[in-house]
C-alpha positions as CSV (number, residue, x, y, z in Angstrom):
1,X,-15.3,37.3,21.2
2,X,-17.2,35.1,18.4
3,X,-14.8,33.8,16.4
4,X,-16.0,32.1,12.8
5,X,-14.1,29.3,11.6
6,X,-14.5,28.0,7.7
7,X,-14.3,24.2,8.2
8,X,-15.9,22.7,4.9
9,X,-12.7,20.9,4.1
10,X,-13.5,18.2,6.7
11,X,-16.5,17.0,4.5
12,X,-14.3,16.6,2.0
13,X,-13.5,12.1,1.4
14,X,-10.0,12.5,0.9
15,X,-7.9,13.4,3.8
16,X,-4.4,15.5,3.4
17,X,-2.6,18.0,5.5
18,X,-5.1,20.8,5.5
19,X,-7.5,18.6,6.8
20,X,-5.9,16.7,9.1
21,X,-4.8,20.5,10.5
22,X,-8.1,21.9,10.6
23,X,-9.5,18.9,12.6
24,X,-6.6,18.5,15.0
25,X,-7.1,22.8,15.7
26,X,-10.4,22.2,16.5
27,X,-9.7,19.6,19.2
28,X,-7.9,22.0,21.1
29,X,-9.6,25.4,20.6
30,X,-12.5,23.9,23.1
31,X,-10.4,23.1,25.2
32,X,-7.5,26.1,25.2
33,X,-10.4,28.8,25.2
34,X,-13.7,28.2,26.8
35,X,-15.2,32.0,27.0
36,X,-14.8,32.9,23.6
37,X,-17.4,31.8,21.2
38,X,-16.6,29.6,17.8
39,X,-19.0,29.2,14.9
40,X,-17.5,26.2,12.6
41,X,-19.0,26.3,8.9
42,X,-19.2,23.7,6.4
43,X,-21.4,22.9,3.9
44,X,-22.7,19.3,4.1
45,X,-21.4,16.2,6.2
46,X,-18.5,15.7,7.8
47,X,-16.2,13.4,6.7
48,X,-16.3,10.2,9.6
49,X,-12.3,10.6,10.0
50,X,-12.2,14.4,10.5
51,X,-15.5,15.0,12.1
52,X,-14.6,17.8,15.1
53,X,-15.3,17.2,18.4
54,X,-18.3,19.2,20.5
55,X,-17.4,22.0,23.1
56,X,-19.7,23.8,24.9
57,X,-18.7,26.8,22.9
58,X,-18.5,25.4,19.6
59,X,-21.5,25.6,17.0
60,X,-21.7,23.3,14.4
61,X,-23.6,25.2,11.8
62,X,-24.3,23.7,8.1
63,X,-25.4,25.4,5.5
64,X,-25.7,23.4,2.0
65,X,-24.7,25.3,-0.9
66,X,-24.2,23.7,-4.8
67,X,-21.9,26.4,-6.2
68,X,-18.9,28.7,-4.7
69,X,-20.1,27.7,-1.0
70,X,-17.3,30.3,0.8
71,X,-18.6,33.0,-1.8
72,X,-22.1,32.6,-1.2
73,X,-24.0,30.8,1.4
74,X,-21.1,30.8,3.6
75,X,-20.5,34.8,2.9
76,X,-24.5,35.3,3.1
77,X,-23.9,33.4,6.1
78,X,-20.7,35.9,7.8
79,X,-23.1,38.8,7.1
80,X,-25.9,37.8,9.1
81,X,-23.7,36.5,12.3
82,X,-21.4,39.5,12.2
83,X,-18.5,37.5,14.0
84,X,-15.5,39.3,15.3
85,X,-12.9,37.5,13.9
86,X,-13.1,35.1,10.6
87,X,-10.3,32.5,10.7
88,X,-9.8,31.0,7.3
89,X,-7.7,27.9,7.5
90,X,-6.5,27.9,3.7
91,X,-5.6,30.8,1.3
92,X,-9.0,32.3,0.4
93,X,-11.5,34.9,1.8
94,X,-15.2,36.1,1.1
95,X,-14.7,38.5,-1.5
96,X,-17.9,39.9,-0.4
97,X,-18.0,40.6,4.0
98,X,-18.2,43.3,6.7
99,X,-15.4,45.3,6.8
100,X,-15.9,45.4,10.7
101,X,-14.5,41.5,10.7
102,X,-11.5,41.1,11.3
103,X,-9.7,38.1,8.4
104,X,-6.9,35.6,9.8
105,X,-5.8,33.3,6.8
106,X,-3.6,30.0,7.0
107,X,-1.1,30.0,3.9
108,X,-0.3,25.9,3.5
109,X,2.3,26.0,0.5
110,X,2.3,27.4,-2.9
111,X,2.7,24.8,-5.1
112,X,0.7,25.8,-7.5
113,X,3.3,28.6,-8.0
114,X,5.8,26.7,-8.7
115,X,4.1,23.6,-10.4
116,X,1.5,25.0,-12.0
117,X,1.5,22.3,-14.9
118,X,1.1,19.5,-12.2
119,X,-2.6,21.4,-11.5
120,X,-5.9,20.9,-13.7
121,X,-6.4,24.1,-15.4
122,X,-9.5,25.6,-13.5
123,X,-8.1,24.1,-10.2
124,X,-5.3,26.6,-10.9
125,X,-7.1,29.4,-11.9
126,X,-9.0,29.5,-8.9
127,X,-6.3,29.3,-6.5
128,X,-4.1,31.9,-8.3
129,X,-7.2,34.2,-7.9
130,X,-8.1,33.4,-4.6
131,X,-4.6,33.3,-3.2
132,X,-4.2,36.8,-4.7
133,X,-6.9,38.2,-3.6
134,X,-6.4,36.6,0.3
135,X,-3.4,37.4,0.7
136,X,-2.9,41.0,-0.3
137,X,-6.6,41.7,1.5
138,X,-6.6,39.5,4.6
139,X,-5.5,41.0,7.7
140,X,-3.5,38.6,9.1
141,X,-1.6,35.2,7.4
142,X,-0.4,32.4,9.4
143,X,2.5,30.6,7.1
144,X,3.1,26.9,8.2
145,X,7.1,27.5,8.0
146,X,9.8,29.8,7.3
147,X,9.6,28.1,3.8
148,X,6.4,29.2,3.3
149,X,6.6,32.6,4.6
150,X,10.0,32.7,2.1
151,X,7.5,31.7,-0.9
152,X,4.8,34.1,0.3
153,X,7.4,37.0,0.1
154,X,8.9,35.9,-3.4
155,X,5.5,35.7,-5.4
156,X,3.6,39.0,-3.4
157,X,6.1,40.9,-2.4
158,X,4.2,43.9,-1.8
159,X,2.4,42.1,1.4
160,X,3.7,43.4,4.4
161,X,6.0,41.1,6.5
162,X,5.2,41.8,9.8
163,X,1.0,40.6,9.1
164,X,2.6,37.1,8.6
165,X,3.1,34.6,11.3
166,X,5.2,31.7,11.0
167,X,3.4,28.6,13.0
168,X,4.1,25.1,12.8
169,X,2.1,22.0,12.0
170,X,1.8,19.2,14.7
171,X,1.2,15.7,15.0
172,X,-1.1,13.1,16.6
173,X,0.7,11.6,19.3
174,X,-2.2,10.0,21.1
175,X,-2.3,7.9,17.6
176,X,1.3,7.5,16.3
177,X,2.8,7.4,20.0
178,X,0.2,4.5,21.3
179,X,2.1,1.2,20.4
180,X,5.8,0.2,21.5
181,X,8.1,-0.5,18.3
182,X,9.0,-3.6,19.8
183,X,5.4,-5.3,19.5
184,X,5.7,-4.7,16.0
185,X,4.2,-7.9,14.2
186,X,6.4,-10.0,11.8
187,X,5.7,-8.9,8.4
188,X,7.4,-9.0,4.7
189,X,9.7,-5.8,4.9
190,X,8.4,-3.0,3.3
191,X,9.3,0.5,2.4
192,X,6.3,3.5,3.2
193,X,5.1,6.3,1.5
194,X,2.1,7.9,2.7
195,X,0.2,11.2,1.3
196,X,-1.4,11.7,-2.5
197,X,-1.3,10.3,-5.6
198,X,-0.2,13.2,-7.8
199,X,2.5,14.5,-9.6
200,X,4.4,16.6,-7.0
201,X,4.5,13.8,-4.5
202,X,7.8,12.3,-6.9
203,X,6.2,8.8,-6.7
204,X,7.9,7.7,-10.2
205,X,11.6,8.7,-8.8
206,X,10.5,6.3,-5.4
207,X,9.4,3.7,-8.0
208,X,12.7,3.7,-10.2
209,X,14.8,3.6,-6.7
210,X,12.4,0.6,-5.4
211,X,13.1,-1.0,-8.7
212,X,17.0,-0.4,-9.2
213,X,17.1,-2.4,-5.6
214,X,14.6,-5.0,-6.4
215,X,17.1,-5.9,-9.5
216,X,19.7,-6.5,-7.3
217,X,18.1,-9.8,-6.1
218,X,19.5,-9.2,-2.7
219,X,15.8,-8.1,-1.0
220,X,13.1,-10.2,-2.5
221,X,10.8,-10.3,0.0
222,X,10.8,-6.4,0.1
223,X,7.7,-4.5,-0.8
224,X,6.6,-0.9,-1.3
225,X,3.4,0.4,-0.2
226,X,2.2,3.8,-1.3
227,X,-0.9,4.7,1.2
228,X,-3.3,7.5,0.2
229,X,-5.8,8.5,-2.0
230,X,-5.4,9.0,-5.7
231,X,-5.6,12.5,-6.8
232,X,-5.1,14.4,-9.6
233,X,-3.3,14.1,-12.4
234,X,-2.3,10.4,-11.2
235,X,-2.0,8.5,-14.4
236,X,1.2,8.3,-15.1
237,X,2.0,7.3,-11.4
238,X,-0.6,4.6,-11.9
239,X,0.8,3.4,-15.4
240,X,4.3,3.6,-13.8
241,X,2.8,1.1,-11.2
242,X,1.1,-1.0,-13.6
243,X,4.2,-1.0,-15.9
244,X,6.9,-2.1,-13.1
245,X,8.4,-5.4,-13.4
246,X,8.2,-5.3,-9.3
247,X,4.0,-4.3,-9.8
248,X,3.2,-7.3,-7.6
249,X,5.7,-5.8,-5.1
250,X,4.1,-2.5,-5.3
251,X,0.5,-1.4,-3.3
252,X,-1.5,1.3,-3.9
253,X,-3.5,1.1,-0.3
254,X,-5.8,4.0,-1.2
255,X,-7.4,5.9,1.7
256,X,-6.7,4.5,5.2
257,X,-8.2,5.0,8.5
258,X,-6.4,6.7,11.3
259,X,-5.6,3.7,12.9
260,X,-4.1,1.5,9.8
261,X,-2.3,4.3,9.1
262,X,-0.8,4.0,12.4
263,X,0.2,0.7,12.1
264,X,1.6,0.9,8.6
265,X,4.2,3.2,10.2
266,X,5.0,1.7,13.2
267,X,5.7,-1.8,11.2
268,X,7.6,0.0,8.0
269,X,11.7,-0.8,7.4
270,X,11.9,3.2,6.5
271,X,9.1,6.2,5.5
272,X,10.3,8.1,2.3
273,X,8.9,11.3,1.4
274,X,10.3,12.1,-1.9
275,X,7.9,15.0,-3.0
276,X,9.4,18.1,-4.9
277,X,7.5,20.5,-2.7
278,X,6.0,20.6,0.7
279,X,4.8,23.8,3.1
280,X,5.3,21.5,6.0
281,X,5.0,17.7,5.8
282,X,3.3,16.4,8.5
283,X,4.0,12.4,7.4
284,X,7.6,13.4,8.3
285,X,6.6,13.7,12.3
286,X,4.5,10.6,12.1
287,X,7.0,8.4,10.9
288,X,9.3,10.2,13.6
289,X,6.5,9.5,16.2
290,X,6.1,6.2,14.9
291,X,9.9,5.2,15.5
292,X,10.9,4.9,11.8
293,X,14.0,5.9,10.0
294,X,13.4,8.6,7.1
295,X,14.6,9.5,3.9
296,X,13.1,12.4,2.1
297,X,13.9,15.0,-0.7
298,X,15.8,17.8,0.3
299,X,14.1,20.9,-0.6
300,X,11.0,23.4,0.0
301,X,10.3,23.1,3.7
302,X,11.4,19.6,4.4
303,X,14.5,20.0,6.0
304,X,13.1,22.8,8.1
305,X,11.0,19.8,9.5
306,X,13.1,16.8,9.7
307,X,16.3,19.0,10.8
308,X,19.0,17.1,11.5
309,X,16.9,13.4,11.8
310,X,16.5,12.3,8.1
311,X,18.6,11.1,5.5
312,X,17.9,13.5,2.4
313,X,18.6,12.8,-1.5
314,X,17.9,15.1,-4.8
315,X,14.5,14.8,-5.4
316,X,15.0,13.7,-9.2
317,X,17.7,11.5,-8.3
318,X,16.5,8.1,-8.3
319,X,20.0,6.9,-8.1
320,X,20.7,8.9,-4.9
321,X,17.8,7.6,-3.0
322,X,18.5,4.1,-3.8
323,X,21.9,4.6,-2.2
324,X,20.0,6.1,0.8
325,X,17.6,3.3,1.3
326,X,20.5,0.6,1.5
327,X,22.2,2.7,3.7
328,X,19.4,2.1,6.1
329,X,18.6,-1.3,5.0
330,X,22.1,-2.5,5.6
331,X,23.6,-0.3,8.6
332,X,21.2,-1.2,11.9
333,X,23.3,1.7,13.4
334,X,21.8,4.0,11.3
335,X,18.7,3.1,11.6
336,X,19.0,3.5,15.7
337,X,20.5,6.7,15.3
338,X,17.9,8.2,12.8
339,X,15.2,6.7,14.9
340,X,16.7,8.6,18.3
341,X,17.1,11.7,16.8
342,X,13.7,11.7,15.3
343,X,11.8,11.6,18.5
344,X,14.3,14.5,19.7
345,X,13.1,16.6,16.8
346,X,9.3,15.8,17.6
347,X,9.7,17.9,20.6
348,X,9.6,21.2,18.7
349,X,6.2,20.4,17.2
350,X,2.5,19.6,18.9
351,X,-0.8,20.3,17.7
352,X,-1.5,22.0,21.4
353,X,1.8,24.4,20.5
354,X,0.4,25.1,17.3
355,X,-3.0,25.5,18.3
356,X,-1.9,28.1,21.1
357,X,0.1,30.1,18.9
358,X,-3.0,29.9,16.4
359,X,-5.5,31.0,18.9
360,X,-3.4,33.7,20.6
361,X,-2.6,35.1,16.6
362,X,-6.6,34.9,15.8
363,X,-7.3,36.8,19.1
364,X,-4.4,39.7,18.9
């Protein structure tokens, strides 16, 4: 079977869930499946950190294009190869293809649905059409929870249920797993964030909080680091920053390696994940992995992820995760006990689990 993979994402600078997905796939397809044949496509270089390993029976193939690359070059491209099965990793298909190829998409979240003012205007546009368009045509979807497959259903509800798959995320346990919490280094305290800077990652309600317990003069040495790239539409999570009476407490690490982002973890008091809406939320298992409490914002798919094994607080409630983040500050009990049950929940998710499951759904 020749299977054609769309991978273009990883040339992209910033990294996010979709990415780090895509990549962590392709180190196990090779390896899972070494008769059938996979054709990766992207259009220019691949980003350092998400750069896919070689198999045997992988070919790389790149194909510059300046304008609508998976409606052009990459469909010219489909045409001429004829592969069996196209597996597109995000909610969007060649509008123009063979019939005869079977169409396998990967529905992350739609949060565009739901927060369509957090989204420049022809960012949004585009990925109302192309959602449309993938999901009513493609032959198969892959949702990254039951949240997702539940938002799927609510916006199109004239897809057929039984084409959708629900397959979890993994995570990296090579890389969060590798260093025992009790090397940790002695550093100033500090509370973690890690993802985007945009609207929909809440970072103003994880600023108030960090600021209400700054005011209490009880933690001074106690910073907050927010890691990740800025985004879109971060301005006012910059000026909110800028405008803090903690602002030398706060850092805005932008992109980090792998590796720092491992250690950011493993040394952090607490992760807190405070955005309004996730599909999956894959910094939830790497705090888990990395032995850290967490609190994050109960809604979307986030409890469906942390189970049991975080604290949770209403997302908009900055007085709510305050009291959450003293809890764990003050009660070392809590912290063990949020810490043991994370690593319990890690065992319903790996990137081999999900990559099986993936492959096997591509194939059938």
């Amino acid at each position: 079977m020749k299977i054609a993979i769309q991978a273009a994402d990883l040339d992209a600078k910033r990294i996010d869930g979709t990415r780090v997905y895509i990549l962590n796939l392709l180190k196990c397809f090779g390896a899972l499946d070494t008769i059938d044949s996979f054709r990766i496509y992207h259009k220019n270089i691949f980003n350092t950190e998400l750069t896919p390993p070689i198999f045997s029976n992988y070919k790389i193939i790149k194909k510059p294009a300046r304008f609508f690359w998976t409606q052009t070059r990459f469909a010219w491209e489909l045409m001429r190869d004829c592969p069996d099965v196209l597996w597109m990793p995000m909610a969007a298909l060649p509008i123009i293809r063979s019939r005869k190829i079977k169409t396998v998409i990967t529905v992350h979240d739609l949060a565009f649905k739901f927060f369509p003012e957090m989204f420049p205007k022809k960012d949004l546009w585009e990925l109302n059409f192309y959602a449309k368009y993938a999901i009513k045509n493609a032959d198969k979807i892959i949702a990254v929870s039951q949240s997702t497959k539940k938002d799927i259903l609510h916006f199109y509800p004239n897809v057929d249920t039984k084409k959708i798959k629900v397959i979890y995320h993994g995570f990296d346990g090579n890389l969060f797993l590798k260093n025992s919490i009790s090397n940790k280094k002695k550093v100033s305290p500090y509370l973690l964030y890690v993802g985007a800077i945009q609207p929909r990652k809440n970072l103003s309600t994880l600023i108030d909080a960090f600021e209400k317990i700054k005011t209490k003069n009880k933690y001074p040495d106690l910073k907050l680091i927010l890691a990740g790239g800025v985004a879109w539409q971060a301005e006012d999570t910059l000026v909110a920053v800028q405008n803090s009476s903690f602002s030398n407490d706060i850092i805005l690490t932008g992109r980090v390696d792998f590796s720092v982002l491992a250690k950011l973890y493993q040394c952090a008091e607490m992760f807190i994940f405070p955005s309004l809406y996730e599909g999956f939320g894959i910094p939830i298992l790497e705090a888990f992995a990395s032995g850290v409490p967490v609190v994050c914002a109960n809604n979307s798919s986030l409890p469906e992820v942390a189970g049991d094994s975080a604290l949770y607080f209403d997302g908009k409630n900055a007085v709510d995760l305050t009291e959450k983040i003293i809890s764990i500050l003050e009660n070392d009990n809590l912290r063990k006990e949020l810490t043991e049950k994370g690593f319990a929940q890690l065992r319903k998710f790996s990137w081999e689990k999900c990559a099986k499951e993936t492959l096997s759904f591509i194939k059938s």
